[in-house]
C-alpha positions as CSV (number, residue, x, y, z in Angstrom):
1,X,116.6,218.8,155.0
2,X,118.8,219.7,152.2
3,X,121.7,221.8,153.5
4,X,124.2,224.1,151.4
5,X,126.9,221.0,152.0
6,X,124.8,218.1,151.0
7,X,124.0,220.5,147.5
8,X,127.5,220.6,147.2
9,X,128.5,216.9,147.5
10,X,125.3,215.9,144.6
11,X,126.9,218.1,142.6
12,X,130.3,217.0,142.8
13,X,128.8,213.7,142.7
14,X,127.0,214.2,139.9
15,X,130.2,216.2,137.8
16,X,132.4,213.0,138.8
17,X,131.0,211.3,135.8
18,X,132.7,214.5,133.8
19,X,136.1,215.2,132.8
20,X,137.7,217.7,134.9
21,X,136.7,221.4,134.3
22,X,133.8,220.4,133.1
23,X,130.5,222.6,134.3
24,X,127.3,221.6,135.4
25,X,125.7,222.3,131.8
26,X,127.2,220.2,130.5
27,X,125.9,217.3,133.2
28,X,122.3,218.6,131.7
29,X,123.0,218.1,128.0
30,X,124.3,214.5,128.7
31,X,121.0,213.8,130.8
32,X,118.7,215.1,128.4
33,X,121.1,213.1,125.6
34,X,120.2,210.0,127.5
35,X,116.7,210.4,127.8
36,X,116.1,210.9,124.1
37,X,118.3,208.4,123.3
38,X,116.1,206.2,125.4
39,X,112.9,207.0,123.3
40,X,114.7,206.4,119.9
41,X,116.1,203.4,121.0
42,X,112.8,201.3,121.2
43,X,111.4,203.7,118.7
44,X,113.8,202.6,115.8
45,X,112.8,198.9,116.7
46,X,108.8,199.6,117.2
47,X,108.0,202.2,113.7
48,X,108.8,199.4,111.1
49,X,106.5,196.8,112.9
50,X,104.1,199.5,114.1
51,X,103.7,200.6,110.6
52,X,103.3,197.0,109.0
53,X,100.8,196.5,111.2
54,X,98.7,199.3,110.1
55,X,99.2,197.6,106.8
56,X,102.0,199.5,105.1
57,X,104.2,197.9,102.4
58,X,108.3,197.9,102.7
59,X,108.4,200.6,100.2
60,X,105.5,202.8,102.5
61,X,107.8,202.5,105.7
62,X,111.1,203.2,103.3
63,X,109.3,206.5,102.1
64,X,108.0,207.9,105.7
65,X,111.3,206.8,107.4
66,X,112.8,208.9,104.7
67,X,110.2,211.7,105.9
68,X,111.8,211.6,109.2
69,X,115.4,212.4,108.2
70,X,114.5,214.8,105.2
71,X,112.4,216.9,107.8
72,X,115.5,216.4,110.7
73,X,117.9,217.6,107.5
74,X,115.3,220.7,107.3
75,X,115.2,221.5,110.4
76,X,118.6,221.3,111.2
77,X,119.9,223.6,108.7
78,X,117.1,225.7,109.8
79,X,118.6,225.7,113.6
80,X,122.1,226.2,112.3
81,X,120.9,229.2,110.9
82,X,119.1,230.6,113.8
83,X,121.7,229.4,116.6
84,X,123.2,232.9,116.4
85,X,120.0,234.9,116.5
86,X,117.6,233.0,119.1
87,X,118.9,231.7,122.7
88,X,120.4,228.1,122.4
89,X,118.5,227.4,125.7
90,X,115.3,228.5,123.6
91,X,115.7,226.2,120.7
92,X,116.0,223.2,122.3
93,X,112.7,223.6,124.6
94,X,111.1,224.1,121.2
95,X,112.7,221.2,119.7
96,X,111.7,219.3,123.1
97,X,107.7,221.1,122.1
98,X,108.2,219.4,118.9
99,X,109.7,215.9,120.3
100,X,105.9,215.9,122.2
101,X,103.9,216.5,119.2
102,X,105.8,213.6,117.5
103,X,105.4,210.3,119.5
104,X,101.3,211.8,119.9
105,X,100.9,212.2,116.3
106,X,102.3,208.7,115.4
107,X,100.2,207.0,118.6
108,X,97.3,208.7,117.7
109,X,97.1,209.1,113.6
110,X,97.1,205.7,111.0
111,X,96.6,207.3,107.5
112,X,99.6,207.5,105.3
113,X,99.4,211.6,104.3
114,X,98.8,212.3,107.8
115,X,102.0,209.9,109.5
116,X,104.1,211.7,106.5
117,X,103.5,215.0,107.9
118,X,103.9,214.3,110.9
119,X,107.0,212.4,110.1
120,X,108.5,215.0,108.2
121,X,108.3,218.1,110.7
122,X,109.1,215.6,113.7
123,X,111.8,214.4,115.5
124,X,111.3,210.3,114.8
125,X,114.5,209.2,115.0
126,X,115.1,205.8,113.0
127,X,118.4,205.3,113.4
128,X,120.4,204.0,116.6
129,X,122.1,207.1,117.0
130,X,120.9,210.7,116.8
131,X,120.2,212.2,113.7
132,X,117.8,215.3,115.6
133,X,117.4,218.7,115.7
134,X,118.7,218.4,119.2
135,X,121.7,217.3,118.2
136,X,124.2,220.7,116.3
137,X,122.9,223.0,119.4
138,X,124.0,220.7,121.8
139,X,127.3,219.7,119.8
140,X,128.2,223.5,119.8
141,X,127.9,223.9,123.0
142,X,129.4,221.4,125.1
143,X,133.0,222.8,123.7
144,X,132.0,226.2,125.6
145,X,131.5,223.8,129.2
146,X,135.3,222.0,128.9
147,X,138.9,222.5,128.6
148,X,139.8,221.9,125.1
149,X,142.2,218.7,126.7
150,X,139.0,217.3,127.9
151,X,136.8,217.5,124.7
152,X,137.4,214.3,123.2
153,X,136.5,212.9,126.3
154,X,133.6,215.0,127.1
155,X,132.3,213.9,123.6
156,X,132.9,210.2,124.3
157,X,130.9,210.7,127.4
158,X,127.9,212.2,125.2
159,X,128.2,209.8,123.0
160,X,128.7,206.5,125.0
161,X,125.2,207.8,127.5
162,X,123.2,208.1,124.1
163,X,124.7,204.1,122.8
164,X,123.9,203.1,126.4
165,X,120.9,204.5,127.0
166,X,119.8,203.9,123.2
167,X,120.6,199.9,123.8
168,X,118.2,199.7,127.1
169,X,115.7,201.1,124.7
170,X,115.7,198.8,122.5
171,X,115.4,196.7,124.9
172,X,112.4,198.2,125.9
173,X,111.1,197.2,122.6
174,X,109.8,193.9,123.6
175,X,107.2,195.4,126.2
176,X,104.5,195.3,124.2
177,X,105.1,191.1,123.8
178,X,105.4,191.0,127.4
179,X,102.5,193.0,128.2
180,X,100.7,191.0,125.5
181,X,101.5,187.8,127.1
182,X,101.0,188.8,130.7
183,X,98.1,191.0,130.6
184,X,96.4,190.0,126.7
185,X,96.4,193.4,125.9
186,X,96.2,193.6,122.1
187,X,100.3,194.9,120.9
188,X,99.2,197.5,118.8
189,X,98.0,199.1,121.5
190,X,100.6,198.9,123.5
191,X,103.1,199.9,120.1
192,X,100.7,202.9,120.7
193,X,101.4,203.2,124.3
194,X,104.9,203.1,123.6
195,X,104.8,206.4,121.4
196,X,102.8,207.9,123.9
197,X,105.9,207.3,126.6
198,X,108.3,209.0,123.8
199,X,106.2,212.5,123.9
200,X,106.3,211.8,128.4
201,X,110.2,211.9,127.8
202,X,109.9,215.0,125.4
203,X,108.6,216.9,128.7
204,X,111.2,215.8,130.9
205,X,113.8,216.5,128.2
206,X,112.4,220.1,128.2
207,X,112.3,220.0,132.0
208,X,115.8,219.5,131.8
209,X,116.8,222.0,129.1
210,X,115.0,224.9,131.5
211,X,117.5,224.1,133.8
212,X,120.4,225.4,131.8
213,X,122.4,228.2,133.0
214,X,122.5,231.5,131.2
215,X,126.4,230.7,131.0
216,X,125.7,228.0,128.4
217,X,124.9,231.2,126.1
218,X,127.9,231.8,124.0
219,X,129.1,235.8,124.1
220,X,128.9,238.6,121.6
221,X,131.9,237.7,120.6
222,X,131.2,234.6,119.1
223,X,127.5,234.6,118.1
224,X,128.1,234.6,114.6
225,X,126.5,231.6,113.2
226,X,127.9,231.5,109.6
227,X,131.0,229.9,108.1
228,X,133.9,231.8,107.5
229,X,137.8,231.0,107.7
230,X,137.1,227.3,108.4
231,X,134.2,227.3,105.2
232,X,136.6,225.0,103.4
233,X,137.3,222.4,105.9
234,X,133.8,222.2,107.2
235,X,132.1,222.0,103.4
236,X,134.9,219.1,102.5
237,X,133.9,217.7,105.7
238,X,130.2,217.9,105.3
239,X,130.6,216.0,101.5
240,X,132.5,212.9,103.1
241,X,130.4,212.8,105.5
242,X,127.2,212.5,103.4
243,X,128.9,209.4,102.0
244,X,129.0,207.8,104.8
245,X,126.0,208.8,105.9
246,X,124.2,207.7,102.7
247,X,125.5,204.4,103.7
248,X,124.6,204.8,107.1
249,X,120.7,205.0,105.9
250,X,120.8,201.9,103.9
251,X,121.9,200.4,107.6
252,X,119.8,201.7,109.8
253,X,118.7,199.9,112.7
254,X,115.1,199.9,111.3
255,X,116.1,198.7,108.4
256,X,118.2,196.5,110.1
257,X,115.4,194.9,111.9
258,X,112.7,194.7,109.0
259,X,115.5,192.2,107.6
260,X,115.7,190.6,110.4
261,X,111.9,190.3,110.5
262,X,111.7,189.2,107.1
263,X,114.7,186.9,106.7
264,X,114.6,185.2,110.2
265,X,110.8,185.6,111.2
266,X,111.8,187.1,114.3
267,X,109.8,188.1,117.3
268,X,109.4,191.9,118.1
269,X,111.1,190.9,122.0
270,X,114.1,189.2,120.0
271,X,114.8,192.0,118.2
272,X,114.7,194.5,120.7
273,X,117.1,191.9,122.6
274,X,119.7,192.0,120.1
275,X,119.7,195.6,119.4
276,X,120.1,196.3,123.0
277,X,123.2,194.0,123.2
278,X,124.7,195.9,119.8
279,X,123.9,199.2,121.7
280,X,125.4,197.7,124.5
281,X,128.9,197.5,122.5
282,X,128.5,200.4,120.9
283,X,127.9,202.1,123.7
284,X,131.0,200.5,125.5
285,X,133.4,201.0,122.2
286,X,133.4,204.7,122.8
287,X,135.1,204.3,126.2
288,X,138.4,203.7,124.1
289,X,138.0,206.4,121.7
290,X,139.7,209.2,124.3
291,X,142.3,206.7,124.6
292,X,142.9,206.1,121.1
293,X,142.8,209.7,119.9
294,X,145.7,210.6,122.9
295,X,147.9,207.7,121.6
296,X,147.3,207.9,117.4
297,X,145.0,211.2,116.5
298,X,141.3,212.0,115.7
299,X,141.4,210.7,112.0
300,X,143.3,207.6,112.5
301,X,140.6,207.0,115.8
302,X,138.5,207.4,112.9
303,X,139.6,205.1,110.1
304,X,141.0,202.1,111.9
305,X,138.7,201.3,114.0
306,X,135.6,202.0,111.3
307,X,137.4,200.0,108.4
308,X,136.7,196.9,110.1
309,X,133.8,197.2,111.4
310,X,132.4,197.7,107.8
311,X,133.8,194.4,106.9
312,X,131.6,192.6,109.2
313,X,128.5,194.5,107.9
314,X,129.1,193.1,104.5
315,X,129.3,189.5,105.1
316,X,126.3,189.7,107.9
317,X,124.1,189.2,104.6
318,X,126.3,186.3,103.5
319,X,125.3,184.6,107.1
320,X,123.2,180.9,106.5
321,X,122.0,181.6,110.2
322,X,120.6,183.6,112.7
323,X,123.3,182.9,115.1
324,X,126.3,183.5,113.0
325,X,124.4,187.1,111.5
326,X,123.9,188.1,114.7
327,X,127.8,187.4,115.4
328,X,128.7,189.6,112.6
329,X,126.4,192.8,113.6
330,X,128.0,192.4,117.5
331,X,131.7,192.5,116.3
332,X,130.3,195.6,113.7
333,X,128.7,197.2,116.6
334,X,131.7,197.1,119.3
335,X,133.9,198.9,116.7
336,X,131.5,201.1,114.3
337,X,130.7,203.7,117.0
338,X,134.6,204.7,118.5
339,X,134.6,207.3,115.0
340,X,131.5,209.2,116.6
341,X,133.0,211.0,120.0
342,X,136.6,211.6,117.4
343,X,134.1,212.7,114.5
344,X,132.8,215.6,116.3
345,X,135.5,216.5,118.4
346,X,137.4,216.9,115.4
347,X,134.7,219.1,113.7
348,X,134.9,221.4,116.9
349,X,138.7,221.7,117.1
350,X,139.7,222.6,113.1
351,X,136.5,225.4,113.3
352,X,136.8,228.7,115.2
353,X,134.6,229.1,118.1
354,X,132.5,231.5,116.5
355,X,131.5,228.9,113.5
356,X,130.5,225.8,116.1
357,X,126.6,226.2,115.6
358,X,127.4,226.6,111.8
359,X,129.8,223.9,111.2
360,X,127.9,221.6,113.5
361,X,124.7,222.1,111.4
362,X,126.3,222.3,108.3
363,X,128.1,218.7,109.0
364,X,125.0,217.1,110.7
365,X,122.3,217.9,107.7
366,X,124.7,215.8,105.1
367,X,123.8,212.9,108.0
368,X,120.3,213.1,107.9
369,X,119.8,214.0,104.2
370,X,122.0,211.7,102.4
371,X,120.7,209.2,105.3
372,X,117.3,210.4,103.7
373,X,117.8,209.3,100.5
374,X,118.7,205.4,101.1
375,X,115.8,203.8,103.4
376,X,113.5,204.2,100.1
377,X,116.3,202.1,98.1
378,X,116.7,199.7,101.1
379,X,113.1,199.0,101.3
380,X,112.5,198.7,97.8
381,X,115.6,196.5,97.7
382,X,114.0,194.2,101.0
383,X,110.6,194.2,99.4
384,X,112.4,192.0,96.3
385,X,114.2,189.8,98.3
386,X,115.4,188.7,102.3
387,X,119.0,189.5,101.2
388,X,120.6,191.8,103.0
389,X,121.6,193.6,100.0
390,X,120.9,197.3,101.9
391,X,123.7,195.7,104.3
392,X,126.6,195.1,101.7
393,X,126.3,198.0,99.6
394,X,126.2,200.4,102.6
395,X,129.8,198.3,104.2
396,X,131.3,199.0,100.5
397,X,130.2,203.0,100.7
398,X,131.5,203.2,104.3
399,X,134.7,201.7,103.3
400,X,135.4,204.2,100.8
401,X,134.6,206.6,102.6
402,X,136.8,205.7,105.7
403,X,140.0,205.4,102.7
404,X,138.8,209.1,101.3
405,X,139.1,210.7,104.4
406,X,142.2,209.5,105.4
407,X,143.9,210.1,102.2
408,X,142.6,214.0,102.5
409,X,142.7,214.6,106.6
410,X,145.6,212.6,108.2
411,X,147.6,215.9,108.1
412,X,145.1,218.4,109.3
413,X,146.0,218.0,113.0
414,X,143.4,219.7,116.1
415,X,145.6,222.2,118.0
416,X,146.3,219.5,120.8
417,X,147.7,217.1,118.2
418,X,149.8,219.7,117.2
419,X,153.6,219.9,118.9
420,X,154.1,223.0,121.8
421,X,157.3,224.3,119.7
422,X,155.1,225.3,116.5
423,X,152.0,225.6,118.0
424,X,150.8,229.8,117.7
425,X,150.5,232.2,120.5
426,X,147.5,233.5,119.2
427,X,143.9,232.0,118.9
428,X,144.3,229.2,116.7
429,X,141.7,229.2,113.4
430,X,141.6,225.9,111.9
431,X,144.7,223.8,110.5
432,X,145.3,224.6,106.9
433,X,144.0,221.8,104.3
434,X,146.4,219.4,102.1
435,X,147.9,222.1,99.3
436,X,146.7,225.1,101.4
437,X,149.9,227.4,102.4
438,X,149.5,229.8,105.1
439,X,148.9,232.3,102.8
440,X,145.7,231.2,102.6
């Protein structure tokens, strides 16, 4: 029988994992993080071989994995702009309504219009990490579940269960070999089965979401959802960031595994086992991003440890073997993911708390809509030849970006960078840019 006590311990259990202060929302948003991370892990490694076997060309799956982040970019500006209006508790059971609709439509529908439809007003995620709807709602509101001293960490923590979770989906990838082998049940209808099981975790993602407290709700007083002292900031933000992100679609790990596919011949199980060991370091990596940003700030968290793992996506083309590529995107992937906790953690801390949902949405379309632009280019680019050219041009993009943003925000501290003696009494806004006097 469960007792009042034995409530209490599973919920201090269950908070451990969280830094301290931390509320029991947030413990929600991290589970329902990990669950959709779970379906876009094998997802991202399944939709380019599910959608050769219904007999699209390179430069078909380039243009509806492009559908997929255009309509994310859509809907997430869309969601920035209602997050003051509508109950955030609200929007994500509807996104979790739409998450359903998704994995049925691609499991159940095998004409091009219809799969670009359905790929544009979905949630598909191609990419490792999460490029949603989901993903501004739940960004502005873990801030309001924390002490600001625990953010970065609290971020880490959302990031490192969605790399975790995202790698053992992957690894999931390979059931339909298995399942093949075992039971000779023909893989494209297992592929099918697979989307199937992404619209099961949709439900349970909503189930979760239902749970929310009406706490999570932010107050009158910062409901606003549009931009206003930190407009500057977040808008220079959002453009560096669609460089990056540009890059980031050239890389995806779709992409990433129709090159593999293509230049190695790989088996579907293969390549589900390697992306879950990348996630795997990915997913690890972002344990030592709290660490890092205590000991040498949120920008330089973000530059030096992305700057090399760029370097090892360029030469990954260069590789003459399977072995010594698949060296070059594990070193990429234990360093390429400690920017993402110290990315948005510093988007939250130089914004007021009423401009969260804005500046969230307003920095997260730039990552699926530049991202939407490149798959077409990569495809068309693996459709001419094995190379990994998509690979080397996005490292050289990345790079400059990571050089850009240094040069412009090493000096625009988050209030707990900045020293005690000339830190305000009042609620901070955010830091002033480079060449931007108080005045301002």
């Amino acid at each position: 029988m469960t007792t009042p006590a034995t409530t209490h311990r599973g919920t201090a259990h269950r908070l451990r994992f969280l830094p301290q202060g931390t509320s029991s929302d947030a413990a929600i948003l991290l589970a329902a993080r990990g669950l959709r991370a779970y379906g876009d892990g094998f997802i991202s490694v399944l939709l380019p071989l599910h959608l050769t076997m219904l007999g699209f060309s390179a430069v078909d799956i380039g243009i509806l994995t492009t559908a997929t982040l255009l309509g994310s970019a859509a809907l997430t500006l869309l969601v920035g702009n209602l997050a003051g209006r509508w109950p955030r508790r609200g929007l994500l059971i509807r996104a979790s309504a739409l998450m359903i609709a998704t994995g049925l439509g691609f499991a159940f529908l095998d004409g091009f219009w219809p799969l670009l439809i359905v790929a544009f007003i979905g949630t598909l995620n191609p990419s490792s990490g999460d490029v949603s709807i989901f993903l501004p709602t739940e960004q502005s509101l873990l801030p309001q579940t924390t002490p600001a001293a625990s953010r970065t960490s609290l971020f880490a923590r959302y990031s490192l269960i969605g790399s975790l979770v995202a790698a053992v989906g992957a690894l999931s990838a390979g059931l339909p070999d298995l399942f093949e082998h075992w039971w000779d049940i023909p893989i494209d209808r297992t592929i099918s089965g697979m989307f199937i099981a992404y619209a099961v975790l949709g439900v349970v993602a909503m189930w979760f979401y239902r749970h929310l407290s009406p706490r999570i709700e932010p107050g009158a007083a910062e409901r606003s959802s549009r931009l206003g002292p930190s407009k500057r900031a977040v808008y220079r933000l959002a453009a560096l960031f669609s460089i990056d992100s540009f890059a980031s679609g050239l890389a995806l790990q779709s992409v990433i595994a129709l090159w593999l596919f293509l230049k190695f011949d790989l088996s579907v199980a293969t390549a589900g086992t390697i992306f879950f060991w990348t996630g795997l370091l990915s997913a690890s990596s972002q344990l030592v991003a709290p660490v890092l940003a205590r000991r040498i700030g949120l920008v330089n968290t973000m530059v030096f440890t992305h700057l090399p793992a760029n370097v090892f996506l360029m030469l990954a083309p260069f590789m003459p073997t399977l072995p010594l590529a698949i060296a070059c995107l594990m070193i990429r992937s234990a360093l390429s993911q400690m920017d993402v906790p110290a990315r948005t953690s510093y988007v939250m801390a130089v914004v007021t708390p009423p401009e969260r949902a804005a500046a969230a949405s307003v920095t997260t379309v730039p990552k699926s809509l530049a991202t939407a632009l490149s798959p077409i280019l990569a495809g068309s680019l693996l459709g001419m030849t094995a190379f990994g050219w998509p690979l080397l041009i996005a490292g050289v993009l990345k790079s400059g970006y990571d050089i850009t943003l240094f040069a412009l925000f090493r000096h625009v501290r988050p209030p707990e960078e900045v020293p005690v003696a000339s830190a305000p009494t009042a609620v901070p806004g955010p830091p002033p840019l480079p060449g931007q006097g108080a005045q301002d």
